[in-house]
PAKE-532194 format. One record per residue (C-alpha): x, y, z. Coordinates in nm, 4 decimals, padded with zeros to 6 digits. Layout:
N
[[X,Y,Z]]
...
END
This chain:
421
[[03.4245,-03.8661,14.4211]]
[[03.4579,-03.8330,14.7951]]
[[03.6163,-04.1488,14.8362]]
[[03.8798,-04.0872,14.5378]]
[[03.9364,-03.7486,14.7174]]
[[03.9840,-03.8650,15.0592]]
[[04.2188,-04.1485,14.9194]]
[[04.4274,-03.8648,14.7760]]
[[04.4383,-03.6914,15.1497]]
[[04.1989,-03.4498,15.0551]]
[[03.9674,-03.3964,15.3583]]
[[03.7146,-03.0940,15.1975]]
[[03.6552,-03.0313,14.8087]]
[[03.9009,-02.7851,14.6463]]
[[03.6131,-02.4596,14.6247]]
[[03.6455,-02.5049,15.0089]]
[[03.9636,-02.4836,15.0142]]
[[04.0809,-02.1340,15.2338]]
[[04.2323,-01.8840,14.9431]]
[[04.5244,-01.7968,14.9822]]
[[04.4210,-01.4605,14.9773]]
[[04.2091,-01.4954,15.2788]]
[[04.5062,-01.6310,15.4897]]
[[04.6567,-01.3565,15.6004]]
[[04.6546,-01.1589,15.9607]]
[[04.4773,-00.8543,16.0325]]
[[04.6208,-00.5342,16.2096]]
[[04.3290,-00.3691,16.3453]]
[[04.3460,00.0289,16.2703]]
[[03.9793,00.0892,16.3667]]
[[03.9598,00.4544,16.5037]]
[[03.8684,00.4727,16.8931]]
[[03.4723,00.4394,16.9320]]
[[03.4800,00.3032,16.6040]]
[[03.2993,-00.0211,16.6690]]
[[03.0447,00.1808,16.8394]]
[[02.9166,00.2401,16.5071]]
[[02.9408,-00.1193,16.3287]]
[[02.6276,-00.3096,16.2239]]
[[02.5195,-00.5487,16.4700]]
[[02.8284,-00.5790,16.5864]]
[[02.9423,-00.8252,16.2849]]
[[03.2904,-00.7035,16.1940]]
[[03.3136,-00.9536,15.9143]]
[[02.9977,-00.8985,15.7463]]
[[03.0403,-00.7827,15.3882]]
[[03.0536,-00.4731,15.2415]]
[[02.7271,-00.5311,15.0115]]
[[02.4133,-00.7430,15.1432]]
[[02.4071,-01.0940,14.9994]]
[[02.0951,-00.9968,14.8272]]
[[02.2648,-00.7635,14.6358]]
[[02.5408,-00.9844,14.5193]]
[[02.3749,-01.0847,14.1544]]
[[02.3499,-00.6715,14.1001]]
[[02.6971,-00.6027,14.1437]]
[[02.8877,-00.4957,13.8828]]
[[03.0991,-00.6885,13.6856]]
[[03.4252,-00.6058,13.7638]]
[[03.4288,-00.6733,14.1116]]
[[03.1780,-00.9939,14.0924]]
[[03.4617,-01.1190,13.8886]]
[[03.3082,-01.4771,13.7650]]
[[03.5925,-01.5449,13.5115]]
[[03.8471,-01.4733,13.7890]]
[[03.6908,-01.6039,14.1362]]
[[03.6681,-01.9762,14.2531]]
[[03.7552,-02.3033,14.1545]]
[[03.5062,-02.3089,13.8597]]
[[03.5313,-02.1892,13.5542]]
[[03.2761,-01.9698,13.4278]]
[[03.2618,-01.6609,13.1850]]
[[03.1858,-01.2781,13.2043]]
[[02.8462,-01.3480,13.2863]]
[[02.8872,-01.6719,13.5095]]
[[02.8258,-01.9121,13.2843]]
[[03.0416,-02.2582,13.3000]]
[[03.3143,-02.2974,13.1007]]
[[03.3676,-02.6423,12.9319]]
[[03.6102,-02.8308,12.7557]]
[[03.5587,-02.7595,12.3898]]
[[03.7709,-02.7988,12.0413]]
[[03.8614,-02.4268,11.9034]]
[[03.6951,-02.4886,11.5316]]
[[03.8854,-02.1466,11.3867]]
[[03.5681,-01.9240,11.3370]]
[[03.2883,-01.9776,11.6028]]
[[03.5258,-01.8827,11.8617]]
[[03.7872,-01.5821,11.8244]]
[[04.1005,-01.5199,12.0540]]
[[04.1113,-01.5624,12.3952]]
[[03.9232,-01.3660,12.6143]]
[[04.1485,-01.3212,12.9364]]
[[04.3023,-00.9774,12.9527]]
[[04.6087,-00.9362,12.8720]]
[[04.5920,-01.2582,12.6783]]
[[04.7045,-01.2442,12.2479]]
[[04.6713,-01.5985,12.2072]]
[[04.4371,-01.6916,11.8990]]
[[04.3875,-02.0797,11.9553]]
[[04.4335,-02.2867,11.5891]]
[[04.1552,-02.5058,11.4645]]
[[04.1504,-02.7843,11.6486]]
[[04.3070,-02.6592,11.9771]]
[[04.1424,-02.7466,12.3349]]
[[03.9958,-02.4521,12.4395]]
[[03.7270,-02.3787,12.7563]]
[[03.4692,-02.2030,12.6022]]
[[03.0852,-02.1087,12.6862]]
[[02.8591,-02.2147,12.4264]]
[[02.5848,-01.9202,12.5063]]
[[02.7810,-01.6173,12.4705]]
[[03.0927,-01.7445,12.2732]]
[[03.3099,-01.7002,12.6081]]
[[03.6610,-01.8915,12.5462]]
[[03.9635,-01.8948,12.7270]]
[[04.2988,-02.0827,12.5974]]
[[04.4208,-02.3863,12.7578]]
[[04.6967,-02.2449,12.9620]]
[[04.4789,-01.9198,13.0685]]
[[04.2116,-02.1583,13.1753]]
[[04.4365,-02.2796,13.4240]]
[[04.5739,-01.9714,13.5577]]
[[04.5545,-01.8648,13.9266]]
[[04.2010,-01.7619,14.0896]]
[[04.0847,-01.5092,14.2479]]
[[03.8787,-01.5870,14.6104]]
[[03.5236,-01.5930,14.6039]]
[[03.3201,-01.3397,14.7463]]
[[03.2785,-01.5754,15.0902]]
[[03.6268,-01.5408,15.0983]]
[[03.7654,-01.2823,14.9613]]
[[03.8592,-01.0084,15.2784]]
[[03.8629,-00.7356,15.0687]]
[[03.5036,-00.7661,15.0563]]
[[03.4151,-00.7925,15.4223]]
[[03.4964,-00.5839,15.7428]]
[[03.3233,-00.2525,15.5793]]
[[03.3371,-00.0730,15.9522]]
[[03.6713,-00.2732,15.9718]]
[[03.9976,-00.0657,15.8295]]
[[04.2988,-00.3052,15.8664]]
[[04.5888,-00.3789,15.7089]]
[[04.6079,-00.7313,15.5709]]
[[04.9613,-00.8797,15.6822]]
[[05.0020,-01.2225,15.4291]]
[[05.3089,-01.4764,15.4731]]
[[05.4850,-01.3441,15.1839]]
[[05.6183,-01.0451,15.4443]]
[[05.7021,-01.2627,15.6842]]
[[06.1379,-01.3045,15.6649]]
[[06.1826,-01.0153,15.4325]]
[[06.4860,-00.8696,15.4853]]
[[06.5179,-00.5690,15.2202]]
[[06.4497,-00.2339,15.3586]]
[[06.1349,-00.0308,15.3067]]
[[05.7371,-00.1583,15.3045]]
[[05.4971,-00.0706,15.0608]]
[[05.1232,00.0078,15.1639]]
[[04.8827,-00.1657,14.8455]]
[[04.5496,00.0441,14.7752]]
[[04.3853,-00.1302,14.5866]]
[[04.1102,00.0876,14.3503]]
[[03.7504,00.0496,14.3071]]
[[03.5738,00.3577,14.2814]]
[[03.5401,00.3747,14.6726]]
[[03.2888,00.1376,14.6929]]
[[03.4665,-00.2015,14.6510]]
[[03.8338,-00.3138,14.6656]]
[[03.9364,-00.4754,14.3466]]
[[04.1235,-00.8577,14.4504]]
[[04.3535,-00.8393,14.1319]]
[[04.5176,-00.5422,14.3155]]
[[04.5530,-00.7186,14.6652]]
[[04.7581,-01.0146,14.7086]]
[[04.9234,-01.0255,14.3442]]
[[05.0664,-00.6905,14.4174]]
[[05.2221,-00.8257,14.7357]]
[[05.3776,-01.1803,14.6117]]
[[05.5170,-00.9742,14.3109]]
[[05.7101,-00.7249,14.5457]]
[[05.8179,-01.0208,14.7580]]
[[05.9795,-01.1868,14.4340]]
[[06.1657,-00.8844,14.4187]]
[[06.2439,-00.8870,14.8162]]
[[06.0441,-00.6098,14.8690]]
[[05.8086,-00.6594,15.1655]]
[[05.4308,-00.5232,15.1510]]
[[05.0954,-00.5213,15.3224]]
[[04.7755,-00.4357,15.1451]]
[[04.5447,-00.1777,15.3371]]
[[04.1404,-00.2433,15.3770]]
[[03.9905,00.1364,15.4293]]
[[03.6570,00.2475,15.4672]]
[[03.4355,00.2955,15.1594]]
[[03.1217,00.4674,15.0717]]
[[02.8076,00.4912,15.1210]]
[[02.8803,00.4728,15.4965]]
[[03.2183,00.6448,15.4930]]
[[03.3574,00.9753,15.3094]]
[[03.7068,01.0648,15.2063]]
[[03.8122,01.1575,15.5093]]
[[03.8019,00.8719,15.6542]]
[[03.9962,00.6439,15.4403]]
[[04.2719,00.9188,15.4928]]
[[04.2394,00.8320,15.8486]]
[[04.2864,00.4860,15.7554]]
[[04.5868,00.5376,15.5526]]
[[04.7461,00.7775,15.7478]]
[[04.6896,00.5095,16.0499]]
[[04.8104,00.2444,15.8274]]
[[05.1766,00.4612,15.8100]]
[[05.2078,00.4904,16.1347]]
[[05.1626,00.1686,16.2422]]
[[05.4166,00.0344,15.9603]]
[[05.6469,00.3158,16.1074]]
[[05.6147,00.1441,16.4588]]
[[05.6778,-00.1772,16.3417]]
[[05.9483,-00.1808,16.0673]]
[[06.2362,00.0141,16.0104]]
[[06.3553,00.1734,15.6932]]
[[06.1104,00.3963,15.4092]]
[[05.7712,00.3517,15.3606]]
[[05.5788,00.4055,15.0405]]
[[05.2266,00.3556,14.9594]]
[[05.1224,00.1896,14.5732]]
[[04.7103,00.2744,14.4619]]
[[04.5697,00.1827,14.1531]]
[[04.2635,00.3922,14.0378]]
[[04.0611,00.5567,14.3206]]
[[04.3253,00.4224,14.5257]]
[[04.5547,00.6485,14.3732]]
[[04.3398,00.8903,14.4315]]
[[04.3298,00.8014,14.7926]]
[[04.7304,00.8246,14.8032]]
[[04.7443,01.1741,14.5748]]
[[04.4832,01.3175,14.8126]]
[[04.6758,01.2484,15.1214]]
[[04.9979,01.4404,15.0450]]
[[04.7261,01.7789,14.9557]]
[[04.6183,01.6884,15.3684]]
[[04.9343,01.6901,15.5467]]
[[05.0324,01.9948,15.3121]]
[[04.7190,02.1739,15.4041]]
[[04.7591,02.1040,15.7844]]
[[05.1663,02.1767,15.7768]]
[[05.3067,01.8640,15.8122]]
[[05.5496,01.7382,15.5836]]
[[05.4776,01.4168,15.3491]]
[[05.3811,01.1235,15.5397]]
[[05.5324,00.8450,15.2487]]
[[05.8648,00.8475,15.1596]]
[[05.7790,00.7908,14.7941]]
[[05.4282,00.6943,14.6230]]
[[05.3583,00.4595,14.2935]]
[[05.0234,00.5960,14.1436]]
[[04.8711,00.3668,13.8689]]
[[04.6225,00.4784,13.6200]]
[[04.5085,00.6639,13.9522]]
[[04.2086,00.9098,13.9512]]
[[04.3459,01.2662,13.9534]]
[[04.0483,01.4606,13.7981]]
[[03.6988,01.3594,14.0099]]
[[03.4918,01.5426,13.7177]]
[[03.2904,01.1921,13.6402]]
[[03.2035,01.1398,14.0311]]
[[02.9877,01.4453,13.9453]]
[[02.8183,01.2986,13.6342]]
[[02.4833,01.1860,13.6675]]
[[02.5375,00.9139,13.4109]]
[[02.9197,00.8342,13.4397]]
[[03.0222,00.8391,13.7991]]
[[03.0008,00.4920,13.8335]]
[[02.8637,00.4591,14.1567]]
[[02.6596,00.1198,14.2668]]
[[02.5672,00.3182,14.5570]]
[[02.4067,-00.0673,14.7215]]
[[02.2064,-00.1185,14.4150]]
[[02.0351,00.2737,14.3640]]
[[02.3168,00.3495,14.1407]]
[[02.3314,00.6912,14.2103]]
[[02.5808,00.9040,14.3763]]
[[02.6359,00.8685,14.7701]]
[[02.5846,01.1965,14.9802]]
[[02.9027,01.1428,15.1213]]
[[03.1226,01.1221,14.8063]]
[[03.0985,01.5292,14.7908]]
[[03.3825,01.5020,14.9698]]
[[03.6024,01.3517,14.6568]]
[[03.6231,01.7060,14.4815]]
[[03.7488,01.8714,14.7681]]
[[04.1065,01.9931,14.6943]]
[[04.0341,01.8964,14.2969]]
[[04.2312,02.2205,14.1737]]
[[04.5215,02.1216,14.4588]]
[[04.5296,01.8020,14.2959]]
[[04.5524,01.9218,13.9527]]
[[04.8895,02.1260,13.9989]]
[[04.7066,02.4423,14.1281]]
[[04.7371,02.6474,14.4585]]
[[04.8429,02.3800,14.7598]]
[[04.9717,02.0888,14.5558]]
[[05.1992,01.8714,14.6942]]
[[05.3288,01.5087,14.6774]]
[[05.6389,01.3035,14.7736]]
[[05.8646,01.1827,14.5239]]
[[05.6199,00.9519,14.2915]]
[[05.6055,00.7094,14.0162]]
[[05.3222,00.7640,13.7702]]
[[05.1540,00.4712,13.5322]]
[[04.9638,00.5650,13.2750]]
[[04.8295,00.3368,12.9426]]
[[04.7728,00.5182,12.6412]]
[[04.4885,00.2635,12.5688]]
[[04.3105,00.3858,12.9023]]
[[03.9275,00.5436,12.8287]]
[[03.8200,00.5388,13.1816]]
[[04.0855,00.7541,13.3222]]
[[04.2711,00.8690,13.0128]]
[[04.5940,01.0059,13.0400]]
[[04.5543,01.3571,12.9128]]
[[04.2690,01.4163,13.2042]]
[[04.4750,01.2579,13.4904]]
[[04.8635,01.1596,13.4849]]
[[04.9319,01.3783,13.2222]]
[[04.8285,01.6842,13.4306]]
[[04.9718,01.5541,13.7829]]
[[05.3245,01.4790,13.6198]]
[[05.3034,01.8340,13.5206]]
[[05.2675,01.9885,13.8588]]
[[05.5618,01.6906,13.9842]]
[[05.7458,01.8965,13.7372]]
[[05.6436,02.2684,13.7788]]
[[05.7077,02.1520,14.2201]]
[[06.0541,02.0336,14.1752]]
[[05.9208,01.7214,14.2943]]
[[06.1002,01.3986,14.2144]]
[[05.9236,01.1790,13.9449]]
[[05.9143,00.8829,13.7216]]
[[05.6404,00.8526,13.4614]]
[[05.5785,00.5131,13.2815]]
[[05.3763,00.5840,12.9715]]
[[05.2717,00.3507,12.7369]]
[[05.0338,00.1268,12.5847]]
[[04.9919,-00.1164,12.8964]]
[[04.6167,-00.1814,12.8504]]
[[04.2904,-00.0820,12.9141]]
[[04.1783,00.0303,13.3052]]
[[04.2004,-00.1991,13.5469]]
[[04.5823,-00.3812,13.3390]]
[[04.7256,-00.4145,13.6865]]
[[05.0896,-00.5679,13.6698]]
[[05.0316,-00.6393,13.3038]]
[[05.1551,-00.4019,13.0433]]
[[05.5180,-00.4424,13.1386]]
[[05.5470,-00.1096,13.3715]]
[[05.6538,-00.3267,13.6726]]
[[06.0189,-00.4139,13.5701]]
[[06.0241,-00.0230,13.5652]]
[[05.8493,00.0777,13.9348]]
[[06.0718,-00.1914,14.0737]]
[[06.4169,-00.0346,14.0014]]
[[06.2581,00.3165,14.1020]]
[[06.1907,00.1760,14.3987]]
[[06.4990,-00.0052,14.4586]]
[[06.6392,00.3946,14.4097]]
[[06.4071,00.5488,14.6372]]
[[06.6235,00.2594,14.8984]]
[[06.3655,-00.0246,14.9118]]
[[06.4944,-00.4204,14.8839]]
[[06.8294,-00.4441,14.8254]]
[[06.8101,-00.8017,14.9370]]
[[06.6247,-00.9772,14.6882]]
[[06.4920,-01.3261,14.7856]]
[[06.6223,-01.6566,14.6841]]
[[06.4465,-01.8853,14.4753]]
[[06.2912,-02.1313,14.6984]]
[[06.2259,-01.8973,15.0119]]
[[05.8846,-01.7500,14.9244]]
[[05.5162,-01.7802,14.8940]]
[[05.5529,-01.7790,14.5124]]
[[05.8211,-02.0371,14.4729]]
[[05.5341,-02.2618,14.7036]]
[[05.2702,-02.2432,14.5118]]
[[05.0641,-02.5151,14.3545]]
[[04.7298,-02.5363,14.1875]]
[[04.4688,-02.6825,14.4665]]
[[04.3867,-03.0010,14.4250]]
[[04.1586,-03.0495,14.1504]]
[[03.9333,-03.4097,14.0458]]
[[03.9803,-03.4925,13.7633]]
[[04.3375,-03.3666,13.7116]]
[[04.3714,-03.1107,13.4380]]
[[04.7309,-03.1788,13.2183]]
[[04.9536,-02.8931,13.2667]]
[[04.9754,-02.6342,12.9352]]
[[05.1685,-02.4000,12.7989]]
[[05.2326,-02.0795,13.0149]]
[[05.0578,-01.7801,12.9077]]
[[05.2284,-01.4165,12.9181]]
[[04.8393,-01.3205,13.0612]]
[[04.8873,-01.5133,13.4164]]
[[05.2042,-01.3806,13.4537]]
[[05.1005,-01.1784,13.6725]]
[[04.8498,-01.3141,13.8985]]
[[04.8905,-01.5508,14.2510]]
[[04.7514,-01.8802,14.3902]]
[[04.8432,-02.1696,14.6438]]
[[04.7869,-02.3708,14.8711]]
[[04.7292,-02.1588,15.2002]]
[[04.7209,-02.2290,15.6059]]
[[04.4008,-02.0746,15.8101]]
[[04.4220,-01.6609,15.8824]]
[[04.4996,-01.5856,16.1918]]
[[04.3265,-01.2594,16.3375]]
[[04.5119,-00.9662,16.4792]]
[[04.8848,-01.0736,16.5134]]
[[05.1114,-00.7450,16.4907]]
[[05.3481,-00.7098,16.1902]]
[[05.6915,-00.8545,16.2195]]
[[05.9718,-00.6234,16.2912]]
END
């Protein structure tokens, strides 16, 4: 196998290949003194001990999304297979409707009945959790600056948060995020803030608000900021801080999706969620998350830029009537400018699937961002290409499920280079 690869030019085996997603720059935004307080003074360690990787749950562990291999839910490998019509029922990629017939190659895991279609089985991965640098750097807040921004013309920059109940940062809200606002010539840099146990609300405000002002200094026109889940709550809860400290918004305009607006279930003893480093309880320091909960809600000290709400009627984890039901309600009762996209886009955690994007791109483009969309040809997406893989898999069908989703071939990251003006 080594000799076919290197005949083929290809000097390391494809699951070493750098991820794309891990070849970007970093813009420090570390607080003064911060690294005072760092462990060991490894800034690249990750943000949950390698001995606690097999606890973790499964939505950021991500085994049917991360690394060359393919492997189910549970990690299992997924082989080539023949769909026989009952032992195996639709695809089980999210987002995904297709029902293989009898008799169509499917991947499939013979253990727990795991099986993916043909064309989802070759759909863009995910980096591994080596790679992935949304799961390092915990005492490290940065904005990660990938290729895809580099050239943009269009005005404006949007700040991705991606969610994760403020203990991990969810991939599949990182770098997809950014190459599909670059198809749409809208440049965007996804922001790596500090997360509990060892950090409080506070300060990933610190981190955000830092993450403004140093896309402020750096490129001209509006600036928005885009959080999915607790990232949304991140974004909500820093328009209730400047209001509280009289300042006026910090964002020109804010895209919330299915974002956490009531904290109630960071309270519950059995539904907050929390992985807490494998004690699965709740941190000390996430108190913090229910200050300004009535603010946020539409009561006494509420306040927002002009936003863009998603919300799936099919969501049970943050369900619309508890969260952007009541926060479009205070948009309205404030006078404050708003879009709401309501709908049946999926269950928590759809991110551009659901077909709310088309939507939150022409806001956007009204709020003054683009306006020069990019040519086919002249970005990261038009480059990409599946890494080399032995043997070689036929192309299939494209699936509506990958639509969504990023990969490519990728040169090394480069540490610390400042955004481009």
């Amino acid at each position: 196998v080594r000799q076919m690869a290197h005949s083929l030019g290809i000097t390391k085996p494809s699951s070493m290949r750098v991820h794309p997603a891990a070849a970007c720059r970093r813009v420090d935004l570390r607080p003064q003194g911060l690294n005072r307080r760092t462990s060991k003074g490894n800034r690249g360690r990750p943000i949950v001990p390698k001995r606690l990787w097999k606890d973790i749950p499964g939505w950021i562990a991500l085994y049917a999304e991360r690394g060359v291999a393919r492997k189910c839910w549970d990690g299992c490998a997924l082989l080539p297979s023949t769909h026989d019509g009952r032992r195996y029922g639709s695809c089980q990629v999210r987002g995904c409707s297709t029902r293989p017939r009898a008799g169509d190659p499917i991947y499939a895991c013979k253990r727990c009945k795991w099986s993916v279609c043909s064309a989802c089985a070759d759909r863009p991965r995910m980096p591994t959790l080596v790679q992935d640098p949304l799961f390092h750097g915990p005492d490290d807040p940065c904005l990660l600056h990938y290729p895809q921004f580099d050239g943009m013309v269009g005005r404006g920059t949007v700040i991705v948060c991606p969610g994760g109940n403020y203990e991990f940062l969810s991939p599949l809200e990182g770098l997809p995020v950014v190459e599909w606002l670059a198809s749409n010539g809208i440049g965007a840099v996804v922001l790596r803030y500090r997360l509990l146990p060892n950090y409080d609300l506070d300060d990933a405000l610190d981190d955000l608000e830092a993450a403004i002002k140093r896309v402020r200094e750096m490129r001209a026109g509006p600036v928005a900021a885009l959080g999915f889940s607790a990232g949304g709550h991140l974004i909500a809860s820093l328009g209730l801080r400047a209001h509280e400290r009289g300042h006026s918004q910090l964002l020109d305009a804010q895209i919330l999706v299915y974002p956490g607006i009531d904290g109630r279930d960071w309270k519950h003893p059995d539904y907050n969620g929390f992985f807490s480093h494998g004690k699965w309880r709740i941190p000390k320091r996430a108190a913090l998350l229910h200050r300004g909960q009535e603010a946020l809600l539409g009561g006494e000290g509420f306040a927002a830029p002009p936003t863009c709400l998603v919300g799936s009627t099919e969501d049970t984890c943050t369900p619309n009537e508890q969260h952007t039901d009541i926060y479009s309600e205070a948009l309205e009762a404030h006078h404050i400018p708003y879009l709401y996209l309501r709908d049946g886009f999926g269950e928590h955690g759809f991110e551009l699937k659901g077909g709310w994007t088309p939507g939150a791109t022409k806001w956007l483009s009204s709020r003054g961002f683009g306006g020069a969309p990019q040519q086919p040809g002249t970005h990261m997406m038009s480059l990409r290409k599946p890494a080399p893989r032995l043997p070689v898999v036929p192309s299939a069908p494209e699936c509506s499920a990958c639509d969504s989703s990023s990969s490519s071939a990728a040169a090394p990251a480069e540490e610390s280079a400042p955004l481009p003006p």
